[in-house]
C-alpha angles and dihedrals in degrees: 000000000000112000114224149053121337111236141089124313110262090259104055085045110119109256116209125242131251154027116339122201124241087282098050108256121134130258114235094234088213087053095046080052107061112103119231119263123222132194117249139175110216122195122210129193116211149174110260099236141116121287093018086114101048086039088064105037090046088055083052097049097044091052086047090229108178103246116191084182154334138195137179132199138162113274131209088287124072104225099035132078148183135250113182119189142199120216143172109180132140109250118276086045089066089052097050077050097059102039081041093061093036086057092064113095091228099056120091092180159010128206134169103212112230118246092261091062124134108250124173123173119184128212142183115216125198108208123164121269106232095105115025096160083060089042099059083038091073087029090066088048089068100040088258142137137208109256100190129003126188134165098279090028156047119188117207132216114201125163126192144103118301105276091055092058092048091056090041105057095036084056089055093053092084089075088043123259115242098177136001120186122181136201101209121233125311111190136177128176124273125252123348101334117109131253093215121013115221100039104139097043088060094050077065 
């Protein structure tokens, strides 16, 4: 009688499939897979009427694309505006973005801003008002200003790209942050290129 576990010998185990690391565990080959995501801004041109906006958040939402924001403004032109988004998707993902939104009938253009472009978002932030010299102190160390001041709060103004928010409002935590609102970012190329080529030939 052999004493042990019954099973088979070491050599006739099933042995998984796939990469291992340095010490030896296995990579999940789906993982291993799953291709990197990046954060883009995407520009859209589009007519100014009613349900452009719904008509592009709705594509979004249906293709389940991950936003980390989107605004929308008027542009130069009268009867054009401007929709600015957000994006982080793994490649091909940005690409299904982009023909996605060029497919709408509203939409002149497309364009993915380069990472030089120039990107601003705004936020009001609600601290208690205990301490408001304080308050425009850190204010000042943002480029921001206090927007309205009473006696139990100060409300601050700060503009800048994302990471700057994102300082800002975890410093101001410290006085104790009643309310944030965002606006989102807003982007347009740098320099001379344009935001969306062939402008001029749509406002024809």
């Amino acid at each position: 009688m052999t004493n042990g576990l019954k099973g088979p010998a070491p050599e006739e185990r099933a042995r998984p499939k796939g990469r291992r690391t340095p010490e030896g565990a296995r990579i999940d080959p789906v993982v291993e897979a799953a291709p990197d995501e990046r954060r883009v801004i995407l520009s859209a041109l589009v007519k100014h009427e009613p349900g452009v906006l719904a008509g592009v958040s709705g594509l979004f939402s249906r293709r389940q694309f991950n936003i980390e924001s989107l605004t929308v403004g008027p542009t130069e032109y009268e009867a054009h505006a401007r929709i600015t988004m957000v994006i982080e998707e793994s490649e091909p993902g940005i690409e299904q973005a982009k023909k996605q939104l060029e497919k709408l009938i509203s939409v002149i253009s497309v364009t993915e801003l380069d990472a030089d472009a120039v990107d601003r978002e705004l936020a009001l932030i609600k601290v208690d008002g205990e301490h408001p010299d304080a308050v425009s102190a850190v204010a000042d160390m943002y480029d921001g200003r206090a927007v309205d001041v009473s006696i139990e709060t100060v409300t601050v103004e700060v503009t800048g790209p994302e990471e700057t928010i994102d300082a800002a409002i975890a410093t101001f935590e410290r006085f104790g942050i009643r309310e944030v609102v965002r606006t989102g970012t807003a982007a347009l190329a740098s320099g001379a290129k344009e935001t969306a080529p062939g402008t001029d030939e749509a406002q024809h």
